[in-house]
N, C-alpha and C positions, 0 to 999 in steps of 0.2 A: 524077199522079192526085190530085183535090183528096178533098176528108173524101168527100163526097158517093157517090166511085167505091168509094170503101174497102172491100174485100173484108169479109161478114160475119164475124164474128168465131167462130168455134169451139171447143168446148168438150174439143178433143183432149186439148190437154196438160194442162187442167189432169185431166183425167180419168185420166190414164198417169201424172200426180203423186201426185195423191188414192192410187191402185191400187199404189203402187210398189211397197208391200212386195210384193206378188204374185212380184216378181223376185229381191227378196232374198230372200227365204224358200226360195224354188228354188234357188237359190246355196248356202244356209247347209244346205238338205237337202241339197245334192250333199257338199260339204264332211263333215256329221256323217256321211255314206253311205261315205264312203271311197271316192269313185267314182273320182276324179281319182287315185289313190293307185294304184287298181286297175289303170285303163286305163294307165298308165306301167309295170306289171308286167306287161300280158299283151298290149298292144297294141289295135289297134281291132277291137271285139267287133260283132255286131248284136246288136238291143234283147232278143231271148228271152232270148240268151246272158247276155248281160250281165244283164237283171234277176231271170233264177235263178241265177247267182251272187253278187249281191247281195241275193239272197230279197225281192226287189218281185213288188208283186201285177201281173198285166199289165194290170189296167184305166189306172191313170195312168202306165202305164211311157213309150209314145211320147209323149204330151204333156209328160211330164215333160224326155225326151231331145231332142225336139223343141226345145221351148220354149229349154233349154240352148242347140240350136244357134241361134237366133233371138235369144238375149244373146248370144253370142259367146264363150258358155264352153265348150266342145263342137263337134268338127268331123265331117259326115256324108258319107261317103265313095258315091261312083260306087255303090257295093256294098252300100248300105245300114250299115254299119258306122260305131259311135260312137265318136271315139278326141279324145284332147287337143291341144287349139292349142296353139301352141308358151308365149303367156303363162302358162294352164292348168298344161302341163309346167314350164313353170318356178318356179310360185309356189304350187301348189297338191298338188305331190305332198309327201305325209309326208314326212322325211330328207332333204329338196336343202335346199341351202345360202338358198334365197331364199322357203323356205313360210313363205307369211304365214296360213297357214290354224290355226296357236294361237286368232291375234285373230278370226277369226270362229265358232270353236269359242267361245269368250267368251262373242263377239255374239250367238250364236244359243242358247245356255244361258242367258246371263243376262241382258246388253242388249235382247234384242226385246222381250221380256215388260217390262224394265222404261219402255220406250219407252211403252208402253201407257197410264206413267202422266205423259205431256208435259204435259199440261193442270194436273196437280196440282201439278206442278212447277210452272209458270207463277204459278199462283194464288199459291201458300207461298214461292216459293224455297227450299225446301228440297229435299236427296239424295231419290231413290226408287227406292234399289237397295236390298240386304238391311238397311241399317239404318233403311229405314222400318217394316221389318217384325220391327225389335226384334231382328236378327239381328246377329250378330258382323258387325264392318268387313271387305269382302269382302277386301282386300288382306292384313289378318290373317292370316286361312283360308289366300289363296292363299301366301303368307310360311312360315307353319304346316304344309305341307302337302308334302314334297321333289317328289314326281310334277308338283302342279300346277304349283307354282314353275318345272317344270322345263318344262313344256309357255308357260307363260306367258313366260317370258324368252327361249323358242325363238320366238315369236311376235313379240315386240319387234326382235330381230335379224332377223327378215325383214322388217321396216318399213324398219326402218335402213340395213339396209346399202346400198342401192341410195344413198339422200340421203347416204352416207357417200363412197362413190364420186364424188358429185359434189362434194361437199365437199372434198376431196383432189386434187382437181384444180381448185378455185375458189380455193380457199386458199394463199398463200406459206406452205408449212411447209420450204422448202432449209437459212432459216436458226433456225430451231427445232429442240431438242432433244429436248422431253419434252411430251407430250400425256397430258392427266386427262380422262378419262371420267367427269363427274359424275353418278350415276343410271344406270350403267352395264352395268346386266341382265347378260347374258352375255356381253357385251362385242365384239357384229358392227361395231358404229361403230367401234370401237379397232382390231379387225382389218385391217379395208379400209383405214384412216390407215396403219398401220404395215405393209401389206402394200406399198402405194403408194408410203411414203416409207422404205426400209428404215433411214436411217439416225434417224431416231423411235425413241425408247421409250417406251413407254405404262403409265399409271397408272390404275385400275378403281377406282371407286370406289362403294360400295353395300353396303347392309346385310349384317351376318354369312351371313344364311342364304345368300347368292349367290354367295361368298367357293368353294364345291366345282363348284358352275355354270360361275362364270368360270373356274377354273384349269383343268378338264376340258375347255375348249373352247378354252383358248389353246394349250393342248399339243396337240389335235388341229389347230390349226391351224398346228401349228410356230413356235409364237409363243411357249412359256415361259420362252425366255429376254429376251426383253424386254417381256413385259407383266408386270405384279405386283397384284394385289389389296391395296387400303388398305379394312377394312371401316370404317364409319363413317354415322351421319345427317348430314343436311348440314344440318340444322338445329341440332341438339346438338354438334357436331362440327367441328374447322378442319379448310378442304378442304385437300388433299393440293398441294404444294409443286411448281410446273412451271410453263411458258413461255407452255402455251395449254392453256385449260378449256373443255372442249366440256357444255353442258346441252341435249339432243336430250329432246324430250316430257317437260321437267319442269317449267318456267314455269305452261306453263297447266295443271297441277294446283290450283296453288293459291291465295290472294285476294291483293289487290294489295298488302299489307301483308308477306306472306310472300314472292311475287316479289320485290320491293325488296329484302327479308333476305336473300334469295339471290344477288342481282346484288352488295349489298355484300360480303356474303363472298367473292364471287369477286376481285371489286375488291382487297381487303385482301389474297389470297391470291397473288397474281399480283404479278412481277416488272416494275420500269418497263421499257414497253413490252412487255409479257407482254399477251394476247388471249382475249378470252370468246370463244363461239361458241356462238349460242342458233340453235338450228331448231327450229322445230313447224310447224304449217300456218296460218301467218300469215294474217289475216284481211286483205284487198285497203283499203287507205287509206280509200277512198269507199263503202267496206262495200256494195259493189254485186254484185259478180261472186262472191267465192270462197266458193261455196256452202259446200263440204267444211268452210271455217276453221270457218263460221257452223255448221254444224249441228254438229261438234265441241266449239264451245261450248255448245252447248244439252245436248250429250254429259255434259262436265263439271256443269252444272246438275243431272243425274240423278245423278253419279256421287262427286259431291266437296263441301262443308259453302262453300267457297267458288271454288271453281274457275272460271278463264275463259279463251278463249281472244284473240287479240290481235293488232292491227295491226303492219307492220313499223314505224311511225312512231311506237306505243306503243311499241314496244322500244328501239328508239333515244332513246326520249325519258329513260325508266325507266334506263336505262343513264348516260345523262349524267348524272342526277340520283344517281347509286351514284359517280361520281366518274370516269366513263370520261373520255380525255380526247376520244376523234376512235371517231366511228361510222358505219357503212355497214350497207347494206342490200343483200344478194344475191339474186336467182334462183332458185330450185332448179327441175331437171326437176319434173315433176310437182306438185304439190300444197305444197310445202312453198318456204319463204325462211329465208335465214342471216342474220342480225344479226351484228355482229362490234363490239368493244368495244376499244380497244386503252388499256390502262390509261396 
């Protein structure tokens, strides 16, 4: 078909782009609703049931539940009845091992509103979370605060652990002894390593306040006696002494001046032939495709004084320059790639 035949062009998608929050927003309500939490407790309700027990008014009840089933978060049975798909159940109920619904409890308290102000960001370069608004640094507060911390690093371990699983099986750890978790929250990346590889023992690394987080959730995971908490900044601070240093979503926090400080600490901390292991949601070489990386960094632009996020051939390069000697580039399911450094 030459130009001529060329089907008109239509203004769908970008209209379902423009409109997207429309989706999230239904999302992040179902999540602050406790709906997905609910339905995993009582099973598959119809819409009355269900939104007098959740005390919704019934004008936007079925379009709400609806609309849910029409994402694909929400399943509507023969019966009329709304119950959770199986991803839903698995990542969306409070208390399972894999709820990643901390980070959009976040998103939807704090990120959407601050989204609002993309454009100003754009213009300034500068954060446009609470410290544009003259407020404490939000990580502060959430640091400052045991409950949030605690909801917040609950949230980190459902990102993780799945890219941790696949990490563990991408990775030669048979002849490795000792893995550091640098940035380590509550420590779901270190579990899944050291679940996978029993003969590992793992090292947690992260500020004091995380130091009763982590230990409480190694030992629920029958994991205290080979994981141990080292508290420490890893700016102020020598990282903790082992074979292989994992840094999972800490890179692109911060500018390229402070990355580099991070990769040579690691560098210096690490035995010849000792392994870094950077993951985040690598940004695709040709900056064409991986939306998630791209808007993640526009994330960090609202969130962070220098933050960005970054290509796997940025990583690799930043790493040689730290003094790696031999680097790679992995995969991961999903959204995320592994960098690996072998000093």
């Amino acid at each position: 078909m030459d130009a001529a035949e060329d089907p008109a062009p239509s203004p769908d998608a970008i209209l379902q782009l423009g409109l997207g929050f429309w989706g999230s927003k239904v999302l992040l309500s179902a999540v602050e609703l406790g709906l997905h939490t609910h339905l995993a407790e009582t099973g598959p309700l119809p819409a009355l049931v269900l939104g007098t027990q959740l005390g919704l008014h019934p004008r936007g009840l079925y379009d709400f539940l609806d609309a849910l089933v029409a994402l694909g978060m929400l399943r509507r049975d023969a019966a009329g009845r709304y119950g959770n798909t199986p991803a839903t159940n698995a990542f969306l109920v409070r208390g399972r091992p894999g709820y990643v619904g901390g980070l959009l409890e976040m998103a939807n308290l704090r990120l959407y509103p601050f989204w609002d102000r993309l454009t100003t960001a754009l213009r300034t370069g500068r954060p446009q979370n609470e410290a544009a608004d003259g407020r404490p640094d939000p990580f502060s507060a959430i640091y400052a605060d045991p409950a949030a911390l605690q909801a917040f690093l609950a949230g980190m371990t459902g990102v993780s652990r799945p890219v941790a699983r696949a990490i563990a099986d991408a990775f030669p750890f048979a002849d490795r002894r000792c893995v550091a978790d640098i940035g380590c929250a509550q420590g779901g990346c270190l579990a899944e390593l050291l679940r996978a590889h029993p003969h590992l023992t793992g090292i947690g690394f992260d500020l004091p306040a995380v130091r009763p987080v982590f230990e409480a959730f190694a030992a629920g995971q029958g994991l205290a006696g080979r994981a141990r908490f080292v508290a420490g900044n890893f700016f102020a601070d020598p990282l903790p002494a082992a074979d292989v240093l994992v840094m999972g979503h800490v890179l692109h926090d911060w500018d390229l001046d402070q990355k580099l400080a991070l990769l040579r600490k690691a560098h210096a901390a690490l035995p010849p032939g000792g392994a870094l292991l950077v993951y985040d949601a690598m940004i695709d070489d040709a900056r064409r495709e991986h939306a998630f990386g791209l808007l993640m960094s526009l994330n960090m632009l609202i969130e962070t004084p220098g933050g960005f996020d970054y290509t796997g051939a940025d990583c690799r390069r930043w790493m040689a320059e730290a003094g790696f000697a031999e680097t790679r580039l992995l995969p991961l399911p999903g959204s995320h790639s592994l960098a690996i450094g072998i000093r």
